[in-house]
PyMOL Python script that loads the backbone (N, CA, C, O; Angstrom):
from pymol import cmd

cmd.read_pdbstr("""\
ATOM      1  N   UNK A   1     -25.173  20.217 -66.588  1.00  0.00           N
ATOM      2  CA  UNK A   1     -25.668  20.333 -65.215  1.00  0.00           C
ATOM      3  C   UNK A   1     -25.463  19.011 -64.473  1.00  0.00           C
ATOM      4  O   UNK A   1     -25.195  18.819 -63.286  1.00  0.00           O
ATOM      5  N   UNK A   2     -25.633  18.259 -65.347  1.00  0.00           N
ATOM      6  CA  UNK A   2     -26.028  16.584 -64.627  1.00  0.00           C
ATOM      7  C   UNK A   2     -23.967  16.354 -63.919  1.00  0.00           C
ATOM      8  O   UNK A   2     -23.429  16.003 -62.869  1.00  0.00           O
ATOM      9  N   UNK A   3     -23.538  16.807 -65.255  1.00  0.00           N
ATOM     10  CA  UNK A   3     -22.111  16.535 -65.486  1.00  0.00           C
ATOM     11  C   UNK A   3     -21.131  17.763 -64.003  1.00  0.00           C
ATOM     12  O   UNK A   3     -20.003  17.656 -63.521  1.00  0.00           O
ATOM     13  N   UNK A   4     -22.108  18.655 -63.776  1.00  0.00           N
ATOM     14  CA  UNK A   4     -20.823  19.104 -62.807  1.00  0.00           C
ATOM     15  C   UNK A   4     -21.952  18.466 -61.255  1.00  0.00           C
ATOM     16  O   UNK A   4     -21.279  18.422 -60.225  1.00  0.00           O
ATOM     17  N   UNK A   5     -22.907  18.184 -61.130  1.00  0.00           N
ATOM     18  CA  UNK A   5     -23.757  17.281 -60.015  1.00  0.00           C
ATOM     19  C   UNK A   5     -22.827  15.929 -59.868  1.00  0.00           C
ATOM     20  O   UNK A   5     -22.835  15.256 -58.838  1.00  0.00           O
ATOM     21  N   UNK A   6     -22.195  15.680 -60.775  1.00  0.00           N
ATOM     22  CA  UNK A   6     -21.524  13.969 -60.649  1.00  0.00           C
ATOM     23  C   UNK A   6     -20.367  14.488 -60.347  1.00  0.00           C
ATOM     24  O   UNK A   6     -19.975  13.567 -59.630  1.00  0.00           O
ATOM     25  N   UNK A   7     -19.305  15.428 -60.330  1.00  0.00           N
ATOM     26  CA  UNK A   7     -18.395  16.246 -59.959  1.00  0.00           C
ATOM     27  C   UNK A   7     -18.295  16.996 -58.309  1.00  0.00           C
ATOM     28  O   UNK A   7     -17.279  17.001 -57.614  1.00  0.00           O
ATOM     29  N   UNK A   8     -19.376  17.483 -58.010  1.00  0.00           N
ATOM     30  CA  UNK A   8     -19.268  17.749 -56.577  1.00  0.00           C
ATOM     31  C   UNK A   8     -19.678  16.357 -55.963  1.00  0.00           C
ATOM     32  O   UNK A   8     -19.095  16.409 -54.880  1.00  0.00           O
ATOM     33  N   UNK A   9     -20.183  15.418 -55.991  1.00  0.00           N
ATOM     34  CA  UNK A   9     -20.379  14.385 -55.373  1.00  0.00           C
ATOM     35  C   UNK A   9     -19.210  13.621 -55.816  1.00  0.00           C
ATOM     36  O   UNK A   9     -18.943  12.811 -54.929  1.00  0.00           O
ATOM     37  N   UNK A  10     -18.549  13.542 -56.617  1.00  0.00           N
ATOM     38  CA  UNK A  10     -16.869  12.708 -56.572  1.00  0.00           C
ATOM     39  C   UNK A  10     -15.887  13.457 -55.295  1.00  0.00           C
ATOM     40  O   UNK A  10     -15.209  12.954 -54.399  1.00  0.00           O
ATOM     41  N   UNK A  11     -16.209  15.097 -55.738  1.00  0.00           N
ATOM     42  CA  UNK A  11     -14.799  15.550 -54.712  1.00  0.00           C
ATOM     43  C   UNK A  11     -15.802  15.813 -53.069  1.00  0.00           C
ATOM     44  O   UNK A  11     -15.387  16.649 -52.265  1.00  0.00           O
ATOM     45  N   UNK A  12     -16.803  15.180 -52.836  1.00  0.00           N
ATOM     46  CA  UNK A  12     -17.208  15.082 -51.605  1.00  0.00           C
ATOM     47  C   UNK A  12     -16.714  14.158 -51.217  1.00  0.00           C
ATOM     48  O   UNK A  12     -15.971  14.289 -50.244  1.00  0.00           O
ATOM     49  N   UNK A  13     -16.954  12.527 -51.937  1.00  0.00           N
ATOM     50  CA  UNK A  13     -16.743  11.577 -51.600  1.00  0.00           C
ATOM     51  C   UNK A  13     -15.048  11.523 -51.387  1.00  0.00           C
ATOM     52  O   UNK A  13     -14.513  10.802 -50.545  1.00  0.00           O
ATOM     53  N   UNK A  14     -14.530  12.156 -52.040  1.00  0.00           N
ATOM     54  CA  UNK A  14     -12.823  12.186 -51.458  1.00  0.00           C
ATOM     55  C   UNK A  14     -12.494  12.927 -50.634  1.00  0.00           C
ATOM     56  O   UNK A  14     -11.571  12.527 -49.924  1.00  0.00           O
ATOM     57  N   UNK A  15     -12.968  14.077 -50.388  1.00  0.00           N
ATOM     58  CA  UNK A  15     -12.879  14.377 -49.133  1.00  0.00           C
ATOM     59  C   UNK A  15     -13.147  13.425 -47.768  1.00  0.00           C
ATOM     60  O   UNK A  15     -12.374  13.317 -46.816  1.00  0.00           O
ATOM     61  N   UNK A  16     -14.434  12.774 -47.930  1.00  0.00           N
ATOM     62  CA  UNK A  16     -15.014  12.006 -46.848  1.00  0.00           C
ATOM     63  C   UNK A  16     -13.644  10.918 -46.577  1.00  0.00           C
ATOM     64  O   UNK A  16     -13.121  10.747 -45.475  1.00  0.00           O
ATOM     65  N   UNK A  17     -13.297  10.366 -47.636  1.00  0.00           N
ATOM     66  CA  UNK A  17     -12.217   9.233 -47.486  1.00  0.00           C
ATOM     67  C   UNK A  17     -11.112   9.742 -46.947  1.00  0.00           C
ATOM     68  O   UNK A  17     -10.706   9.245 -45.896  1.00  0.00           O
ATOM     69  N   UNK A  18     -10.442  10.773 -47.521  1.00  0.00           N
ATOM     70  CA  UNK A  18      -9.354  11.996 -47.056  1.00  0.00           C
ATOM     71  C   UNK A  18      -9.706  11.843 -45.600  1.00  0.00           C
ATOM     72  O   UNK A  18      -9.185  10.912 -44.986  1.00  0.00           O
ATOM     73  N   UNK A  19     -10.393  12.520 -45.088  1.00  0.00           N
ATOM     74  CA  UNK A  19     -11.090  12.991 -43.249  1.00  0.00           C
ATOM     75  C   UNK A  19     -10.815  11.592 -42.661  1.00  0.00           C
ATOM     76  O   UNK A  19     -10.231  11.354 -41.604  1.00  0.00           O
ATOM     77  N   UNK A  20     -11.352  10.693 -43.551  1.00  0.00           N
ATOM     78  CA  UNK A  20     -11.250   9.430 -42.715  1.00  0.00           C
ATOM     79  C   UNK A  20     -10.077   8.754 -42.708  1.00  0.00           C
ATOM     80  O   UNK A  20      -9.767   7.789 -42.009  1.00  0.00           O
ATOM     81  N   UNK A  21      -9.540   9.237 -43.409  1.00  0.00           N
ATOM     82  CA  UNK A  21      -7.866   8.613 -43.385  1.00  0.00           C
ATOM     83  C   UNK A  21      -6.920   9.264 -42.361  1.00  0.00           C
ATOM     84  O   UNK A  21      -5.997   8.673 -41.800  1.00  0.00           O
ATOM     85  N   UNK A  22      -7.402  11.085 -42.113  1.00  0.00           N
ATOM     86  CA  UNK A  22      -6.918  11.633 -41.162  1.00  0.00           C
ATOM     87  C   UNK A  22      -6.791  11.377 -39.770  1.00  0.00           C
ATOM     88  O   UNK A  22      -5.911  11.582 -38.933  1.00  0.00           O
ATOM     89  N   UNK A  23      -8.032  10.823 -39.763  1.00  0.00           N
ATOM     90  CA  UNK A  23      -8.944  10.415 -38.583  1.00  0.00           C
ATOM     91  C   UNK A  23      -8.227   9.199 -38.267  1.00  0.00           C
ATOM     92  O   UNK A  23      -7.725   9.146 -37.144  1.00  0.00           O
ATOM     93  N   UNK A  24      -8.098   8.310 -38.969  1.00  0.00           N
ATOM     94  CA  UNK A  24      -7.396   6.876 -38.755  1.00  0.00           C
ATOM     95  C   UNK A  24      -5.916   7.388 -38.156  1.00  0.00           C
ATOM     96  O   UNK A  24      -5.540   7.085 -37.024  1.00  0.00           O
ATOM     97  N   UNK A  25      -5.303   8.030 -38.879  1.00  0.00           N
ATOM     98  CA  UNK A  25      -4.194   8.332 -39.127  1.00  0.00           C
ATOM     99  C   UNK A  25      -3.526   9.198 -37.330  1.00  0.00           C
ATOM    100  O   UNK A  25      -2.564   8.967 -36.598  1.00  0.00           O
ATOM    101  N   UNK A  26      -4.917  10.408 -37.287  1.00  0.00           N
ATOM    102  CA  UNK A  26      -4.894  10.758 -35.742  1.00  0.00           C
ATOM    103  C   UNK A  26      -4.646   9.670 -34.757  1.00  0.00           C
ATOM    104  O   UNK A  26      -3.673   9.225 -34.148  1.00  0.00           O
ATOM    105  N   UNK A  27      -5.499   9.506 -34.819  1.00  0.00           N
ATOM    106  CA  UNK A  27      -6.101   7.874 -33.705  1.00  0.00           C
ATOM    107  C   UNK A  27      -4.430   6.734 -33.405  1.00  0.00           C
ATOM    108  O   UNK A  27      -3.982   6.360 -32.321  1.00  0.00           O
ATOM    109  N   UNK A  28      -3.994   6.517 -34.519  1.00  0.00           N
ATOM    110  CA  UNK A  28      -2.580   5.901 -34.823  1.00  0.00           C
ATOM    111  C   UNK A  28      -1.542   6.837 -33.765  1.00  0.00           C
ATOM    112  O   UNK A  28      -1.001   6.270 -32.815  1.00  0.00           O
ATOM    113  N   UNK A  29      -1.365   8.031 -33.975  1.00  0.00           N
ATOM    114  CA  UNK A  29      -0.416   8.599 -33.561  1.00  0.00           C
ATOM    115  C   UNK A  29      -0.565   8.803 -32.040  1.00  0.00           C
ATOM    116  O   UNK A  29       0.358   8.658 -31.239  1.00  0.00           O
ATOM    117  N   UNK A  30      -2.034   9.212 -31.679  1.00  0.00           N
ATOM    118  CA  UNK A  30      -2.562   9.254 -30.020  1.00  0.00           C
ATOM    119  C   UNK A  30      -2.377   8.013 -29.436  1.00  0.00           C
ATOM    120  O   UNK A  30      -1.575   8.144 -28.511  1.00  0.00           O
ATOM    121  N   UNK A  31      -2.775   6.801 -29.558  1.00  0.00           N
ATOM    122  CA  UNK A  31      -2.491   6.125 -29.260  1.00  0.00           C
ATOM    123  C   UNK A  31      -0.697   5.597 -29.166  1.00  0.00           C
ATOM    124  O   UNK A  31      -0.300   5.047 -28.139  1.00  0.00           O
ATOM    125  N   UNK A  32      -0.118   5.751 -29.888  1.00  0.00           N
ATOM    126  CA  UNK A  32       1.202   5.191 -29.857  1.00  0.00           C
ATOM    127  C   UNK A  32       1.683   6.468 -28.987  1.00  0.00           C
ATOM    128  O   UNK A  32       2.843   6.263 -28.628  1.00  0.00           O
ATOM    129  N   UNK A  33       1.248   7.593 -28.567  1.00  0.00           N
ATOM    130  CA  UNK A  33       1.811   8.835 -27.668  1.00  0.00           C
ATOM    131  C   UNK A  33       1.325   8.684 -26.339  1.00  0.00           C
ATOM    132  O   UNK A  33       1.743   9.320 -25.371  1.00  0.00           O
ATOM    133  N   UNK A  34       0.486   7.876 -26.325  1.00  0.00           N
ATOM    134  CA  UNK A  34       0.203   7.448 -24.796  1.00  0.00           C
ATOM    135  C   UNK A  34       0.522   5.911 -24.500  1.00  0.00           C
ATOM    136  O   UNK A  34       0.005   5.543 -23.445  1.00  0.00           O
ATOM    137  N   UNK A  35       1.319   4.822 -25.236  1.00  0.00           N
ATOM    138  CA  UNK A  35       2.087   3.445 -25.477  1.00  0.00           C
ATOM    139  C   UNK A  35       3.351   4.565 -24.596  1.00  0.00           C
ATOM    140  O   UNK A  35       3.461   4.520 -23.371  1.00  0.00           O
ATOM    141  N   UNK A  36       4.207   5.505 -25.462  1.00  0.00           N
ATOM    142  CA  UNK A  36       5.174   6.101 -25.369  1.00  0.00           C
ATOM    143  C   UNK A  36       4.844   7.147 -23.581  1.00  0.00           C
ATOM    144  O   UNK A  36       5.678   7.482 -22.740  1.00  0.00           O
ATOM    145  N   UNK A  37       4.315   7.228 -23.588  1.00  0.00           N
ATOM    146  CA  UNK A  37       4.063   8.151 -22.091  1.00  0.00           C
ATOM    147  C   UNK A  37       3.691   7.015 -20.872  1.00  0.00           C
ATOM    148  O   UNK A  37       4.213   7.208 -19.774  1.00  0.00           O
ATOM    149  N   UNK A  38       3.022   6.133 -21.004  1.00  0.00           N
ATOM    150  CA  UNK A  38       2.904   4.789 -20.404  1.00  0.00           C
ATOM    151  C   UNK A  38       4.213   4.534 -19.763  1.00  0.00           C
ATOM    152  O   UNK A  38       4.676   4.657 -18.629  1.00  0.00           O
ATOM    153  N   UNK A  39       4.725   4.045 -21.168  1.00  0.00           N
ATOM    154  CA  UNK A  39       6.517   3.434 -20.843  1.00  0.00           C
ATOM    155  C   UNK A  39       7.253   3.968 -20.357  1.00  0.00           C
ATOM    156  O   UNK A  39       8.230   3.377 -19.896  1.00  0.00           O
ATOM    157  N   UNK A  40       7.053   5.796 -20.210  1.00  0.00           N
ATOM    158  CA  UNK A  40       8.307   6.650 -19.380  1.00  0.00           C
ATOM    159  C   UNK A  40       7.668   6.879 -17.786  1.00  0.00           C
ATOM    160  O   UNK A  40       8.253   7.474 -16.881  1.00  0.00           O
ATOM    161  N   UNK A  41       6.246   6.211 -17.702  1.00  0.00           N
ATOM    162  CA  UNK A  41       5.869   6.872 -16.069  1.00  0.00           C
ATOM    163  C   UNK A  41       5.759   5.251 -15.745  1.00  0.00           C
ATOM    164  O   UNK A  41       4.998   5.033 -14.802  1.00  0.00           O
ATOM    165  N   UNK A  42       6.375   4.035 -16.341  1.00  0.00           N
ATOM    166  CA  UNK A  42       6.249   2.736 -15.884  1.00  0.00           C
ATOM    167  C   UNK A  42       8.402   2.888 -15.978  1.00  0.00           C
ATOM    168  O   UNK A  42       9.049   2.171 -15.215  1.00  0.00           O
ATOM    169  N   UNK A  43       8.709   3.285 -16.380  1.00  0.00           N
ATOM    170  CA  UNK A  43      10.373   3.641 -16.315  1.00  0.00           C
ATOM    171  C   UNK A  43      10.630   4.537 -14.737  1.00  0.00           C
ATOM    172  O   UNK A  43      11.334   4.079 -13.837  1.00  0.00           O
ATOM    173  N   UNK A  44       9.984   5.722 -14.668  1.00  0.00           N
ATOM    174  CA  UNK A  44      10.322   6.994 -13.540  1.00  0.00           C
ATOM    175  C   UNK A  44       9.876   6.051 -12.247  1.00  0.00           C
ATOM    176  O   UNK A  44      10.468   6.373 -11.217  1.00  0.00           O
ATOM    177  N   UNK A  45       8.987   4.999 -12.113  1.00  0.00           N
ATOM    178  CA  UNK A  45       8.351   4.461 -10.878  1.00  0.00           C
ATOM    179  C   UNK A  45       9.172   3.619 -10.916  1.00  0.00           C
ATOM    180  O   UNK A  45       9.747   3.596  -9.828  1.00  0.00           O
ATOM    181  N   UNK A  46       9.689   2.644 -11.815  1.00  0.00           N
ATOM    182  CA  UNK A  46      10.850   1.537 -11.411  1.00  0.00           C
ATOM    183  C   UNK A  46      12.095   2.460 -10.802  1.00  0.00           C
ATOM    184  O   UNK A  46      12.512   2.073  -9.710  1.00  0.00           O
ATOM    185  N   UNK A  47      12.562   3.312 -11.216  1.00  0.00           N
ATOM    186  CA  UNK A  47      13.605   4.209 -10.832  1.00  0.00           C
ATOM    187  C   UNK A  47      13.286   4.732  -9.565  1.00  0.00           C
ATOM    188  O   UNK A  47      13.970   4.271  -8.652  1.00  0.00           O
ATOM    189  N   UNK A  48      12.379   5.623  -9.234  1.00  0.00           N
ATOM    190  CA  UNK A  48      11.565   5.618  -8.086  1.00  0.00           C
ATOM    191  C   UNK A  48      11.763   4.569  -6.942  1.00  0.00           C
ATOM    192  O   UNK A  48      12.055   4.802  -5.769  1.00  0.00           O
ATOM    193  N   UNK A  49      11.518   3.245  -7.604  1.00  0.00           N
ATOM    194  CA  UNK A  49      11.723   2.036  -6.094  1.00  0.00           C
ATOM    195  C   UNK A  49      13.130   2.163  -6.171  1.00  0.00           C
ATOM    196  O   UNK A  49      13.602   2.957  -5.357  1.00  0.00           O
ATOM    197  N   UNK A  50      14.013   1.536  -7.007  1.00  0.00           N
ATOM    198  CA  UNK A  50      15.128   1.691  -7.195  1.00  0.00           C
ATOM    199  C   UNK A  50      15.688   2.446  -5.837  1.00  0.00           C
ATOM    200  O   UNK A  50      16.236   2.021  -4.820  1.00  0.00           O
ATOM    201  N   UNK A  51      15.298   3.765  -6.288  1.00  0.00           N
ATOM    202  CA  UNK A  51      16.003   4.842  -5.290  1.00  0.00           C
ATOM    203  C   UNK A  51      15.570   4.350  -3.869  1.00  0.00           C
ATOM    204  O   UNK A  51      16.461   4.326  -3.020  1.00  0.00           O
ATOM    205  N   UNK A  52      14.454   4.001  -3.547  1.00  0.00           N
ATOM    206  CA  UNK A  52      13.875   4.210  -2.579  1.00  0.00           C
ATOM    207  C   UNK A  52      14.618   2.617  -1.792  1.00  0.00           C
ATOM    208  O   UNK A  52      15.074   2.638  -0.649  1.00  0.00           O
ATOM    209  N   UNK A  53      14.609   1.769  -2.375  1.00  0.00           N
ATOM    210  CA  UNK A  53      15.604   0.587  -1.700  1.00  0.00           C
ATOM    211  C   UNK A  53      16.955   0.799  -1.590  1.00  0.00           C
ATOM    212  O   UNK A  53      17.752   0.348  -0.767  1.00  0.00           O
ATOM    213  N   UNK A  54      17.156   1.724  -2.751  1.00  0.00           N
ATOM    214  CA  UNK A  54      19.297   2.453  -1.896  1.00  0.00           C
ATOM    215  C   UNK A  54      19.056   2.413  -0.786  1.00  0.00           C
ATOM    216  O   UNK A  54      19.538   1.782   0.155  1.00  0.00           O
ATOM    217  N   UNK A  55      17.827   3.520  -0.939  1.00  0.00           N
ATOM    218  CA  UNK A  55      17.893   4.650   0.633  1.00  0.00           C
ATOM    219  C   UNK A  55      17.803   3.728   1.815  1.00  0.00           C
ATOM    220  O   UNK A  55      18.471   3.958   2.823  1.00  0.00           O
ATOM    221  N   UNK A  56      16.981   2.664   1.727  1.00  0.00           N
ATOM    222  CA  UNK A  56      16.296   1.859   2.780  1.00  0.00           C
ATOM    223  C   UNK A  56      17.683   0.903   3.303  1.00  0.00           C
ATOM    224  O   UNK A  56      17.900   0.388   4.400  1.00  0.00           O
ATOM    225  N   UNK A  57      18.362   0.906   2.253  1.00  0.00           N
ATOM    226  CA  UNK A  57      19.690  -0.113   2.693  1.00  0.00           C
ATOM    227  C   UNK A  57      20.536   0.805   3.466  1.00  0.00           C
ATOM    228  O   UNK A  57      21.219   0.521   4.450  1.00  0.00           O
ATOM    229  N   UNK A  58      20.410   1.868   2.930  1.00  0.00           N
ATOM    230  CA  UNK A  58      21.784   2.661   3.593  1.00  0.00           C
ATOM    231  C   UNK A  58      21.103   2.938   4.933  1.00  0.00           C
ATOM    232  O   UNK A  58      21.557   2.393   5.940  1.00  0.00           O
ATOM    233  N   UNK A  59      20.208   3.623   5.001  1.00  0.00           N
ATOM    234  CA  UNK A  59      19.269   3.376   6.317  1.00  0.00           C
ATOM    235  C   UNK A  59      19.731   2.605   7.557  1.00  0.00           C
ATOM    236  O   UNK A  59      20.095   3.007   8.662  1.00  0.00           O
ATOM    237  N   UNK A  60      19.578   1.086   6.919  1.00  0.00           N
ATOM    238  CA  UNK A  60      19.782   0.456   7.326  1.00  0.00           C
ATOM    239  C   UNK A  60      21.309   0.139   7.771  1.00  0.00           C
ATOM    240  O   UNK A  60      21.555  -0.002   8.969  1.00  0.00           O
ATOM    241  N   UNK A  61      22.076   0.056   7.041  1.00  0.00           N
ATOM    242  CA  UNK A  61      23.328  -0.114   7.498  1.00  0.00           C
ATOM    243  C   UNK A  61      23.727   0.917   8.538  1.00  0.00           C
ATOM    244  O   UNK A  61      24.250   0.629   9.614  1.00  0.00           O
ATOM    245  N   UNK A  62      23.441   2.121   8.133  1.00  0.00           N
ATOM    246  CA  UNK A  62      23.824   3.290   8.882  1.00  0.00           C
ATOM    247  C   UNK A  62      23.192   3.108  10.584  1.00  0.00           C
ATOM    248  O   UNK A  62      23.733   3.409  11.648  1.00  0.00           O
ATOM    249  N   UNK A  63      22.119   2.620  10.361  1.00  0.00           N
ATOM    250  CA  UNK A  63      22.321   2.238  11.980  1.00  0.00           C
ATOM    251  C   UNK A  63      22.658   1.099  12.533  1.00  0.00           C
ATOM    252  O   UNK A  63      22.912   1.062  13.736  1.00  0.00           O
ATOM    253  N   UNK A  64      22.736  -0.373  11.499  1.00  0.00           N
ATOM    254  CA  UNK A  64      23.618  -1.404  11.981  1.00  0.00           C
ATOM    255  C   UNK A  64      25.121  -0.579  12.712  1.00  0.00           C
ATOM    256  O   UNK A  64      25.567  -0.894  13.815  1.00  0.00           O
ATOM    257  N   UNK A  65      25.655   0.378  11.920  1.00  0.00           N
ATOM    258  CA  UNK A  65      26.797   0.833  12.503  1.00  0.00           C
ATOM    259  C   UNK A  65      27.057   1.306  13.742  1.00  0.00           C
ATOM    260  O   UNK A  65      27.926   1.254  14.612  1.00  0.00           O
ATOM    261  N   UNK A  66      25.681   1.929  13.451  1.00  0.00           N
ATOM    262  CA  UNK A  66      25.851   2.744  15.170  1.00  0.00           C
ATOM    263  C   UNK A  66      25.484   1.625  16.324  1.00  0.00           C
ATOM    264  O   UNK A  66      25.754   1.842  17.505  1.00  0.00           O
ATOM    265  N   UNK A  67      25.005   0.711  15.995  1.00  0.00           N
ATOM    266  CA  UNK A  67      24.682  -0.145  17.469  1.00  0.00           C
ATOM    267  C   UNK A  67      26.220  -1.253  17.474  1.00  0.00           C
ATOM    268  O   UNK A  67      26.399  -2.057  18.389  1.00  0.00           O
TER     269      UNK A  67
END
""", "prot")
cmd.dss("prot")
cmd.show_as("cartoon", "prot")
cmd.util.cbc("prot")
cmd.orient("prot")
């Protein structure tokens, strides 16, 4: 009796460590998926100005021309 009581409290305690390794392990991957989503909406807004200073030049020239 004593002997399967020391048995469910071993495979609890590995479970608990297991969960918590998952848990670590989650946390690792969320984080580096929002590092990675960060970097593509800090990429689309540089591209974004980018575009938006073409436009402003051509703009611009396009009516240097006309006057």
């Amino acid at each position: 009796m004593r002997q399967r009581h020391k048995r469910i409290l071993t495979f609890t305690g590995f479970g608990f460590i297991i969960g918590l390794l998952g848990l670590a392990l989650m946390m690792q991957v969320w984080t580096h998926q929002r590092q990675v989503e960060d970097a593509a909406v800090a990429r689309s807004l540089s591209v974004a100005k980018e575009i938006s200073a073409s436009r402003t030049e051509s703009e611009l020239a396009r009516q240097h021309a006309k006057s």
